[in-house]
C-alpha atoms as one frame of an Amber mdcrd trajectory, in Angstrom:
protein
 -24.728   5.303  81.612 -21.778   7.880  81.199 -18.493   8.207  82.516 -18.281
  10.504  85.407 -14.372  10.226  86.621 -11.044   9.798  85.410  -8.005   9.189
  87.187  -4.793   8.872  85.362  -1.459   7.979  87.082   1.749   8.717  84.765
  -0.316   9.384  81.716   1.321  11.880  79.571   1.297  15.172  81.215  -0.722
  13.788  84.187   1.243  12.257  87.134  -1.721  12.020  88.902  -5.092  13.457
  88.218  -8.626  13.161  88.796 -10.849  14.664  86.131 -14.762  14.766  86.828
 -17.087  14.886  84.455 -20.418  16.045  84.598 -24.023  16.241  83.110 -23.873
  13.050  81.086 -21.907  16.037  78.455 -18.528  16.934  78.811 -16.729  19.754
  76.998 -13.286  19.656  77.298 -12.102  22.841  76.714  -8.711  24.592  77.804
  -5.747  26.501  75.923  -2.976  24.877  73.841  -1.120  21.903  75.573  -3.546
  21.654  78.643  -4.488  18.231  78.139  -7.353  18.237  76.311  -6.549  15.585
  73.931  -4.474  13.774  76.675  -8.006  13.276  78.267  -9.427  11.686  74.917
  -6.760   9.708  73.923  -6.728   8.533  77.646 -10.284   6.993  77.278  -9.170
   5.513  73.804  -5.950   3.727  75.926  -8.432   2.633  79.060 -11.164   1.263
  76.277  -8.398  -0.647  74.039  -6.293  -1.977  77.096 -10.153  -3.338  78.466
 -11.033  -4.732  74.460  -7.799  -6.234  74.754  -8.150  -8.003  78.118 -11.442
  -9.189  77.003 -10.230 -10.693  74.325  -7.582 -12.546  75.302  -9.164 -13.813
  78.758 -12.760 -13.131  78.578 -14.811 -10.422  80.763 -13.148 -12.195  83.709
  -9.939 -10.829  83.107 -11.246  -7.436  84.324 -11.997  -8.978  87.495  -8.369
 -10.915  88.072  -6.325  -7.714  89.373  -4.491  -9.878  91.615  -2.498 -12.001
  88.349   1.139 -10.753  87.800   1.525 -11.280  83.958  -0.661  -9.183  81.611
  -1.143  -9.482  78.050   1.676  -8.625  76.228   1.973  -6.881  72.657   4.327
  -4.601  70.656   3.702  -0.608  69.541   2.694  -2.274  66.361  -0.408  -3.729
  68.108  -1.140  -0.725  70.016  -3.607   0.876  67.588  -5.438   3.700  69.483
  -3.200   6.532  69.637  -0.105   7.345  67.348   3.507   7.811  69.527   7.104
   7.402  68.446   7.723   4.947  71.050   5.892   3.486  73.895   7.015   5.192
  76.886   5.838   8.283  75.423   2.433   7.287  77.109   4.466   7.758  80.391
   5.445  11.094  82.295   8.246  12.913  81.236   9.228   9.066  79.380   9.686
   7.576  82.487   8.254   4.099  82.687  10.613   2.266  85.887   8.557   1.198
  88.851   8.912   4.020  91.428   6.312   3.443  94.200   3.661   0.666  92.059
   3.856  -2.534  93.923   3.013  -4.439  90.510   5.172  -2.895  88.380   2.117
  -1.733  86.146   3.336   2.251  86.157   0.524   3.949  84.188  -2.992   3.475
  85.205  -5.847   4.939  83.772  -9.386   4.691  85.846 -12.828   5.246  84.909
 -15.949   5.585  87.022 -19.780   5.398  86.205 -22.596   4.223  87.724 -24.902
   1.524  86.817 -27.369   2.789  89.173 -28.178   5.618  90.980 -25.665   5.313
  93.879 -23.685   2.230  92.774 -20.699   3.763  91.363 -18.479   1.803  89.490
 -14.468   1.358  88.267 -12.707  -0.131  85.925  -8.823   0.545  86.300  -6.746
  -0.741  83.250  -2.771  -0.923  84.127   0.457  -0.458  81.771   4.054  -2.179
  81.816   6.654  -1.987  79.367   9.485  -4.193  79.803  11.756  -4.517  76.989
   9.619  -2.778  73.846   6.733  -4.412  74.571   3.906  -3.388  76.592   1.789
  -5.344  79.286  -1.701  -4.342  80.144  -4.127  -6.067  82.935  -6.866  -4.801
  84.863  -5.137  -3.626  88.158  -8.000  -2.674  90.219 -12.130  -2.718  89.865
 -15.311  -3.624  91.879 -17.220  -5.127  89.130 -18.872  -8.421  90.086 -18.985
 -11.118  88.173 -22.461 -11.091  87.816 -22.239  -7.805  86.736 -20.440  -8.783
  83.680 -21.500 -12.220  82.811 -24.808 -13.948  83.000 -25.490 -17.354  84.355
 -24.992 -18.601  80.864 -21.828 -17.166  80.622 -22.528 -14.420  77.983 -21.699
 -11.035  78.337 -24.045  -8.286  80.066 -23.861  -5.656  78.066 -24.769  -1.983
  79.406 -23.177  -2.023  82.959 -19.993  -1.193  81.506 -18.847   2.071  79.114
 -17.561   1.774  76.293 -15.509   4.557  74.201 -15.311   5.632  70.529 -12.159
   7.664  70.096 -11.724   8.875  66.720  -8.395  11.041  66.337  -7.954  14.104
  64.343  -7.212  13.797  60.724  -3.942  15.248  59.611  -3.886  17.592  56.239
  -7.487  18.588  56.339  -7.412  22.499  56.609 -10.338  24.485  56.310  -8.716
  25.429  52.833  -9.642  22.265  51.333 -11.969  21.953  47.994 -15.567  21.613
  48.670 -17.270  19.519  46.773 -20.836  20.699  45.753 -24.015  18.610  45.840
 -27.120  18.989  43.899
């Protein structure tokens, strides 16, 4: 299973975008401040907002877009990418409600398939009210019993998960080598 789609609402530099992906390998490739990275660190927000939910509420929290309140946590919590504040995950820092319903103003969406045909989404909302941020699943048409087995464990495989591992800072291609024998 890969991730075919993205859709980001108020992401960074994306007010709204869809990004396709293709061929089970993506490159990303594009000039200075395109969005490259925007597009990774995206998938490392939509994959810690989901870890999140499922912690907190089990795989069934994915399914309750309908619920007002998310979970709630502070920048010092948010571990996947690195930003002064925040609202710098919104466009141009802007994080009011303008035309959201639910007051959850960024969204970030994935799609897959778990079958040939049977495409899949998973969209993961964001809310910041007051320094703290507020993430719940905001739209999806998993089933239940796509997710969870009769015993109530997870199903593991019908739904992506990401590995986001950021740059390191300081390492040049000046540094020492270290010689093995």
């Amino acid at each position: 299973m890969y991730i075919k789609k993205i859709e980001l609402h108020r992401f960074k530099r994306f007010r709204d975008q869809s990004i396709d992906l293709q061929n089970h390998l993506s490159l990303v490739v594009g000039g200075n401040n395109s969005g490259k990275s925007t597009i990774l660190q995206a998938l490392a927000a939509w994959q810690f907002c989901k870890t999140l939910t499922e912690i907190e509420k089990g795989r069934e929290g994915w399914l309750q877009t309908k619920v007002k309140s998310g979970v709630g946590l502070g920048i010092v919590d948010f571990t996947p990418l690195q930003v002064p504040s925040l609202a710098h995950m919104w466009t141009n820092l802007k994080t009011n409600k303008e035309k959201e319903p639910d007051g959850y103003t960024l969204k970030i969406k994935v799609f897959w398939d778990i079958a040939p045909g049977q495409e899949r989404h998973l969209e993961m909302g964001m809310s910041l009210a007051n320094d703290r941020l507020f993430v719940k699943s905001t739209a999806t048409n998993l089933t239940k019993a796509e997710i969870i087995d009769a015993k109530g464990s997870p199903i593991l495989g019908n739904v992506p998960s990401v590995a986001y591992l950021p740059p390191f800072a300081g390492i040049t291609d000046r540094e020492g080598r270290r010689a093995s024998r």
